[in-house]
N, C-alpha and C positions, 0 to 999 in steps of 0.2 A: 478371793479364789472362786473362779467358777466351780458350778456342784454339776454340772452336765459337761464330762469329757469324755470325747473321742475312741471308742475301743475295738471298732470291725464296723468294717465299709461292708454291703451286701451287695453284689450285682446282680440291679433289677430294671424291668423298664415298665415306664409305668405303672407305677408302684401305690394299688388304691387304700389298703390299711394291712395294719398288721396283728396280726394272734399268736399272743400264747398260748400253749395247754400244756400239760402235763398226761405221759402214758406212760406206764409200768414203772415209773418213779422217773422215768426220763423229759425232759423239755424238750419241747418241738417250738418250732413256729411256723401259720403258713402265711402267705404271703400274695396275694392277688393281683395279677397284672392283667393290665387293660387294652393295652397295648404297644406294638412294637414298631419300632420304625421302618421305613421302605427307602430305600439306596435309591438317590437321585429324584423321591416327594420330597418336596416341601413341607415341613412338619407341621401340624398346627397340635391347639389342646384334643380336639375330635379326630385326627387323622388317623395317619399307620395302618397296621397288619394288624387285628384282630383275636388270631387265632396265637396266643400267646398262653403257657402254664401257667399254673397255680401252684408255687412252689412250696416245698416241704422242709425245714430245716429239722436238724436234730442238734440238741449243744452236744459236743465231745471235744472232749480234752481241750475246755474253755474258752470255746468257738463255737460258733454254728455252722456246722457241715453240710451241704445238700443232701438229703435223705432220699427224697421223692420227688418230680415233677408229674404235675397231675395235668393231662391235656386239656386247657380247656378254650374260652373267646370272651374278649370282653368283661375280663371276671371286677368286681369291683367291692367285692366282701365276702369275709368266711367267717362263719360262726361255728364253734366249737360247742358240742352238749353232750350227754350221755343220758339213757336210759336205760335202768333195769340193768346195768355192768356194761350196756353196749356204747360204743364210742363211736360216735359219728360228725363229719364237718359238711355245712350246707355250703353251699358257694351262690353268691348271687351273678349273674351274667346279662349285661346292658345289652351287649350284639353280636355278630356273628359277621365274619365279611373283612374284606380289605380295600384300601383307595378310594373311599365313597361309596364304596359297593356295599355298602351294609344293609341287615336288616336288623331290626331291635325287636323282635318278634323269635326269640332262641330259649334255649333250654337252659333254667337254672337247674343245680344236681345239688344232690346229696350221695355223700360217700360214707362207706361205715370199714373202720380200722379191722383188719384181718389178722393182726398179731404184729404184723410185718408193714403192712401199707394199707395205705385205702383204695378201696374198691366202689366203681358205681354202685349203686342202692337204689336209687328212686330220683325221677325225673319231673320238670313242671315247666309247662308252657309258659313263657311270661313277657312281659313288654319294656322293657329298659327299667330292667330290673336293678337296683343301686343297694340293696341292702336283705341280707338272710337275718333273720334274729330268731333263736329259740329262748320262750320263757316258758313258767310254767307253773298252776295255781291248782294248790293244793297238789290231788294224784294225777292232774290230765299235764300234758307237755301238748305245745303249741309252737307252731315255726308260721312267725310273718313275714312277707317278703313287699318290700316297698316298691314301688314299680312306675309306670308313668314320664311323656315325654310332651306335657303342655307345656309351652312356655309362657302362653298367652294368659293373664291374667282373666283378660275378658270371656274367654274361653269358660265352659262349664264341665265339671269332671263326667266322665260316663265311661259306658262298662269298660271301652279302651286301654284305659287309666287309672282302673280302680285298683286295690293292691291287699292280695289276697291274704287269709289267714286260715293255716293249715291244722287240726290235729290229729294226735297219733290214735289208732285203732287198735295198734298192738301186734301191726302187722306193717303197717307205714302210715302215710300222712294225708287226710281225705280233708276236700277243701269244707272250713267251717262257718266262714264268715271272710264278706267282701268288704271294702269301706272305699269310700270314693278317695280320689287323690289328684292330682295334678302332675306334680312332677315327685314322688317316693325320694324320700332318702335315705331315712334312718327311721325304727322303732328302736322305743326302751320301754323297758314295766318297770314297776315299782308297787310294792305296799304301803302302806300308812293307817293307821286305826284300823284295819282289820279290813279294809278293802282295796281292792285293784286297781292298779291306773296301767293303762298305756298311752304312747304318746306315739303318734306318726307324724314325723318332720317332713314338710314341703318345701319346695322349692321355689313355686312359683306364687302361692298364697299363703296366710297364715298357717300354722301348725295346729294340730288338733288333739288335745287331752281325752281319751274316752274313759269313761268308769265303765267296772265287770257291775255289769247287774245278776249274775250268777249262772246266767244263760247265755246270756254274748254282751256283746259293745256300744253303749250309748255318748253318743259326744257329751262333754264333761264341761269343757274350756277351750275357749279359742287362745293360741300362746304366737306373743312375738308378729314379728309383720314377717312379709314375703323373704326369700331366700333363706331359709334355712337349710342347715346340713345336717348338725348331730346334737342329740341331746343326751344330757349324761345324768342320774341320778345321784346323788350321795349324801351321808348320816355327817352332821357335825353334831355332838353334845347330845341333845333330842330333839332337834330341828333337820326337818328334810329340806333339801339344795335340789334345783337343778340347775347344772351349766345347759346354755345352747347358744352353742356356735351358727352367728349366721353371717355367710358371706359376702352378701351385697349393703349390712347393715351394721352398727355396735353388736358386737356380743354382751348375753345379759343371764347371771345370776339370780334366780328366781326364789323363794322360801315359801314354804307351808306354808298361810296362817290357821290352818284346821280349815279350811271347807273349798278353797283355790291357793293358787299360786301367785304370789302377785314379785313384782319386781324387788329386787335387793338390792344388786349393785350390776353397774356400767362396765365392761372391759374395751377398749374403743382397739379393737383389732382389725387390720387389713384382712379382708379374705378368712374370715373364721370357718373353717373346716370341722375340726375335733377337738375334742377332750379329754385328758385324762385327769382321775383324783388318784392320791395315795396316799398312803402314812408311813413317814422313817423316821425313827428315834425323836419319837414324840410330836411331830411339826407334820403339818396337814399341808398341803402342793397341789395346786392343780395347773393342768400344764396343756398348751396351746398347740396345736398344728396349724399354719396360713396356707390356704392354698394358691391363691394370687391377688392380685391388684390390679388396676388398670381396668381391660375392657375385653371382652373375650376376642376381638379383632384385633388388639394389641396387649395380651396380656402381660403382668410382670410376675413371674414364678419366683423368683428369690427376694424372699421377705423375711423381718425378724417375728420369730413365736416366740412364745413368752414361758415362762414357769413363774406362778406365785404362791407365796406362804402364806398364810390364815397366822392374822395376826391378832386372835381372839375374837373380833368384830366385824372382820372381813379381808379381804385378800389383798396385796399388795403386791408389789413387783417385786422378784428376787434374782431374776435378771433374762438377759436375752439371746437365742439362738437363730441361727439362719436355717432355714428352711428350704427348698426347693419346689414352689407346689408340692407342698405337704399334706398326708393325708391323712395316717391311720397313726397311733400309738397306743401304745402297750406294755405291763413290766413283769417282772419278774426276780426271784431271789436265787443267788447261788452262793454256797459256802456263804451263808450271812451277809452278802453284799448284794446292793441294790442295782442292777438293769434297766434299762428303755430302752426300748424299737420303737425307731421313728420312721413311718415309712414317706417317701420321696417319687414325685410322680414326671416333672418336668426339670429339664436344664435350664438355666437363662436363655437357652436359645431356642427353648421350647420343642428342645428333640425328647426322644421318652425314656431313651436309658440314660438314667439318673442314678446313682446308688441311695438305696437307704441307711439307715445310722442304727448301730448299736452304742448308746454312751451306757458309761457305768459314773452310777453317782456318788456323791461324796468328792471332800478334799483330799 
């Protein structure tokens, strides 16, 4: 018996990940689109209309209803935080523009919840931006935002491409630290013995571990080879994991051993996009988005992602799901039962409204 079925189709287009949160005891989720297609272009993975929402969902009456669309262009992540009781969603934004006409030189936002919806807050100049993330050590909160559009390895990063890191002042978010980059995808933190990591995923070169030396960011560890997407941290037993999905390579499970990170185990995936971990009645998952195969001139957007179970010693397959260029996932619990938002970015025929997937787990 499959454990991932079928339970609300979402219509999206261009669908780059998906969030939960939780306000006033309610579930939301939002939902980032990158963009839309154009009646009589020819579609590709880069094309379409640009200026597409960042949608709002609320669950009621055990569905997710549209709550809010939030105008925005090119959105391709939304990180969810709070400080001090305030609730705010940053949204990262690649470009602005339609039909080629683009620039990748636009505005990522932050919006902050007004009881009702969210409202702009605060603005930031930035360059094909692919990733918001708020973390935060000890009392300060920090939003990094991944950026950059080299493809060229040979290339060397500079200020064009570097990818900024914000913190709060207590009034909003003042830029605190730059770090070079290539092509941004994804940040995550993590602790361990009592000091800081983060990690900013490239796309076009290795990936970079930094340690907090209590002031700011020193590179740490070079991780993984070129095309990275997302790296996920998580706790088994008393051993730190990190998953990192990378797309033009194997995906590869990594372990502490107290001072780096060194390899653990192989996931040989088409197209590694994301990750998600979780735990349900006792059994530890971690589960796969593919985003495509093939060649960006001919790519193949329907692939199989994967879910596996920790089977003490390491992860195993427990079975497989079709994807769409897939991107973002995410879960969630209602009345005791378990959720996934998978979000869905291309058709096979590489048009951009694609639905994304709500399964509920279990047999």
């Amino acid at each position: 018996m499959d454990l991932l079925n079928n339970y609300q189709l979402l219509s999206t287009t261009g669908a780059k990940g998906a969030t939960v949160f939780e306000l006033q005891n309610d579930i939301y989720l939002a939902i980032p689109q990158f963009s839309e297609d154009i009646t009589g272009v020819i579609s590709s993975l880069d094309s379409g209309n640009s200026d597409v929402a960042v949608l709002i969902y609320k669950w009621q009456e055990n569905s997710f209803q549209l709550h809010q669309s939030i105008p925005s262009h090119g959105s391709r992540n939304v990180s969810f935080f709070k400080i001090k009781g305030r609730n705010f969603i940053a949204v990262s934004c690649l470009r602005s523009g339609s039909n080629d006409d683009y620039n990748i030189r636009s505005y990522s936002m932050i919006y902050e919840w007004d009881g009702n919806f969210f409202i702009p807050f605060q603005q930031f100049l930035t360059e094909s931006a692919k990733n918001c993330y708020h973390f935060s050590i000890e009392d300060r909160h920090f939003l990094a935002i991944a950026c950059g559009e080299k493809l060229d390895p040979n290339e060397s990063p500079d200020s064009s491409s570097s990818s900024p890191i914000y913190e709060w002042n207590g009034k909003g978010f003042e830029l605190f630290q730059s770090l070079p980059s290539m092509a941004g995808f994804n940040w995550q933190h993590t602790s361990v013995e009592s000091e800081h990591y983060l990690i900013q995923v490239d796309g076009t070169i290795p990936s970079t571990l930094y340690k907090w030396t209590g002031e700011l960011f020193e590179s740490s560890q070079s991780i993984d080879k070129a095309g990275g997407r997302h790296a996920l941290f998580f706790n088994i037993d008393d051993s730190l994991y990190m998953a990192f999905a990378n797309l033009s390579n194997d995906s590869t499970i990594y372990r502490w051993n107290g001072n780096r990170f060194e390899s653990f185990q192989t996931l040989s995936l088409i197209g590694g996009h994301s990750f998600l971990f979780f735990e349900h009645q006792e059994k530890k998952y971690l589960m796969s988005a593919c985003y495509i195969g093939g060649t960006r001139s001919a790519p193949v957007t329907k692939l199989e992602s994967s879910l596996y179970v920790w089977d003490g010693e390491q992860f195993e397959l427990e079975e497989n799901y079709t994807t769409y260029g897939g991107t973002g996932l995410d879960y969630f619990y209602y009345n005791n039962e378990l959720f996934i938002v998978q979000s869905n970015s291309h058709t096979p025929e590489i048009q951009f409204a694609q639905d994304s997937y709500v399964f509920k787990f279990g047999v």
